[in-house]
N, C-alpha and C positions, 0 to 999 in steps of 0.2 A: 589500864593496859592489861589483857588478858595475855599471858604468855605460855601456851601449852605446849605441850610435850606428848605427841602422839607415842612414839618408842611401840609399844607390844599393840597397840591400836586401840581408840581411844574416837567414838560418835560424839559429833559437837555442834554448836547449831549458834551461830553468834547474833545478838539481842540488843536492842535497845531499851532505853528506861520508857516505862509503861507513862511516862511525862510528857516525853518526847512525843510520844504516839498521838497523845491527845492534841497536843500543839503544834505539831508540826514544826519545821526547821527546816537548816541544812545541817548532812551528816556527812562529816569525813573523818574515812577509816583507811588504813593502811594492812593488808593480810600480806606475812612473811613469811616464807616458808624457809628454814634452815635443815638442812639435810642430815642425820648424827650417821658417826659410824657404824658400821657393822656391829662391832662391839657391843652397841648401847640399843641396837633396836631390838633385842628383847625385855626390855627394860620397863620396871612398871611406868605407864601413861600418869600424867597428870597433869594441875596446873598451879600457874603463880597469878594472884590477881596482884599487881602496882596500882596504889592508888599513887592520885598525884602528888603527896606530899611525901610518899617514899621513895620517889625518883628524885636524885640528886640533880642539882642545877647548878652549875658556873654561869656567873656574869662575865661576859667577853671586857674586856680594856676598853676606856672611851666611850662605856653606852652602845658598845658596837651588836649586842644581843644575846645572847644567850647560847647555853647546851644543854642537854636534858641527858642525863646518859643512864640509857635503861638497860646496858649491856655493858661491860668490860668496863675500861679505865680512862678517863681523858685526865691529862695530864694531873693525876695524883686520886683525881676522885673517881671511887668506883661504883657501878652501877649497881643496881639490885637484885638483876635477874641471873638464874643461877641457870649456868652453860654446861653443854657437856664437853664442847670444846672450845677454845678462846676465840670469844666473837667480843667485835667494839660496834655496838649500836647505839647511834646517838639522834636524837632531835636537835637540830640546828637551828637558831631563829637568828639571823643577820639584818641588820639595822640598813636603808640606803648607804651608799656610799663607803660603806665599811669593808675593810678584809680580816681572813684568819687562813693561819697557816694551821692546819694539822697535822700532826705528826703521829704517823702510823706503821706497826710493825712492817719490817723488810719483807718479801715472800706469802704476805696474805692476799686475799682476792678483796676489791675492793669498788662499790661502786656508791653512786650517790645519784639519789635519787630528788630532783629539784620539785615542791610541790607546790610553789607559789613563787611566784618572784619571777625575776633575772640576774642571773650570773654571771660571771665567767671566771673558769676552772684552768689555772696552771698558765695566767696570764693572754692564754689563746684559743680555748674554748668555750663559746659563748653557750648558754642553756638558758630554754627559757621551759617556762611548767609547759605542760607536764613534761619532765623528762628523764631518759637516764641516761647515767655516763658511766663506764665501765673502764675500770683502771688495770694495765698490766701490774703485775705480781710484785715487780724490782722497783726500788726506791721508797721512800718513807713519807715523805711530805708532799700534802695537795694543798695549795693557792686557792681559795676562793675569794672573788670580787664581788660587792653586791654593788648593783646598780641601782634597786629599789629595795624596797624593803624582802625578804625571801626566806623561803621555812624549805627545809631540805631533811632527807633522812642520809645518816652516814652509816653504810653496811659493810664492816671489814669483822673478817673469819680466817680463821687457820685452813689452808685447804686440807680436804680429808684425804684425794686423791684415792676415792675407790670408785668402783665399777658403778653406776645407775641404771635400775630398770624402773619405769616408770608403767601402772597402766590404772586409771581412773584415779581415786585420792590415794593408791599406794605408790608408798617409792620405796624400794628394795634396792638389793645388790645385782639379784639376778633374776632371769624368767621364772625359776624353781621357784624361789622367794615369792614372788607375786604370784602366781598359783597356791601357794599356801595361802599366801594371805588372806586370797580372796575366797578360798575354801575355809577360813578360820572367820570371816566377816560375814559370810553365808549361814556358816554355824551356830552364828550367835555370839563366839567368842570374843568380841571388840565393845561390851559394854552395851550402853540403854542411855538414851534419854530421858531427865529426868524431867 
């Protein structure tokens, strides 16, 4: 898991092993984009490489699957990646027939992303891949039912509750903002490929 931190801006180009290239496969990748506050976007750019044996993993009760938790806390174990605001990001792998209740801060934005399988979310929303479900802010716990086997991503964050201006790979507060940026990424000032 490559987990970067754009913040003062930060040229990136995402790679596969020169293995793969030869051999060919199939490649599934998930790009997330978390928003930081005003605060923190002048902040120096970087990144966290996870490999997989420093991502913490719960086994579910009964064989029922797994959690992979690359972000925040599932219930006592905490994840790896370091936030600038409380985000729970987890890889979910549920076994057929299984459920899990998760239980998630009051007043966070929260959705769940189904990448395989079928579900069903809170007893009465059925999802099948690909999909997403987007959760209002109030209550703590989501139901999930599996009906076959299903891998899902869980994305719950603090909301930041500021202004977004948005225009090509910049996201700002405001229009001013994106005009600098994109005056500061014209400049040269956003780093180099290496």
């Amino acid at each position: 898991v490559q987990w970067m931190t754009a913040a003062s801006g930060i040229l990136h180009e995402e790679k596969h092993e020169r293995t793969w290239s030869k051999r060919g496969g199939t490649l599934q990748m998930a790009q997330l984009w978390v928003n930081l506050p005003a605060r923190f976007k002048s902040s120096p750019p970087g990144y966290q490489t996870l490999l997989r044996d420093q991502i913490p993993a719960v086994q579910l009760p009964d064989n029922g699957g797994s959690v992979r938790i690359l972000a925040g806390d599932f219930n006592g174990t905490k994840g790896a990646a370091r936030t600038f605001t409380p985000i729970n990001l987890y890889d979910v792998r549920l076994k057929a027939a299984h459920n899990q209740i998760l239980t998630l801060p009051d007043g966070y934005n929260t959705a769940v992303v189904l990448l395989d399988g079928e579900v069903t979310l809170n007893t009465s929303h059925p999802l099948r891949s690909v999909s997403v479900a987007l959760f209002e802010p109030a209550g703590e716990q989501i139901t999930i039912q599996a009906q076959n086997d299903a891998t899902l991503l869980v994305l719950n964050g603090e909301p930041i509750n500021e202004p977004i201006a948005a225009y090509g790979p910049f996201v700002m507060n405001t229009r001013q903002e994106i005009t600098q940026a994109t005056h500061d990424f014209q400049s040269g000032k956003m780093g180099r490929l290496d």
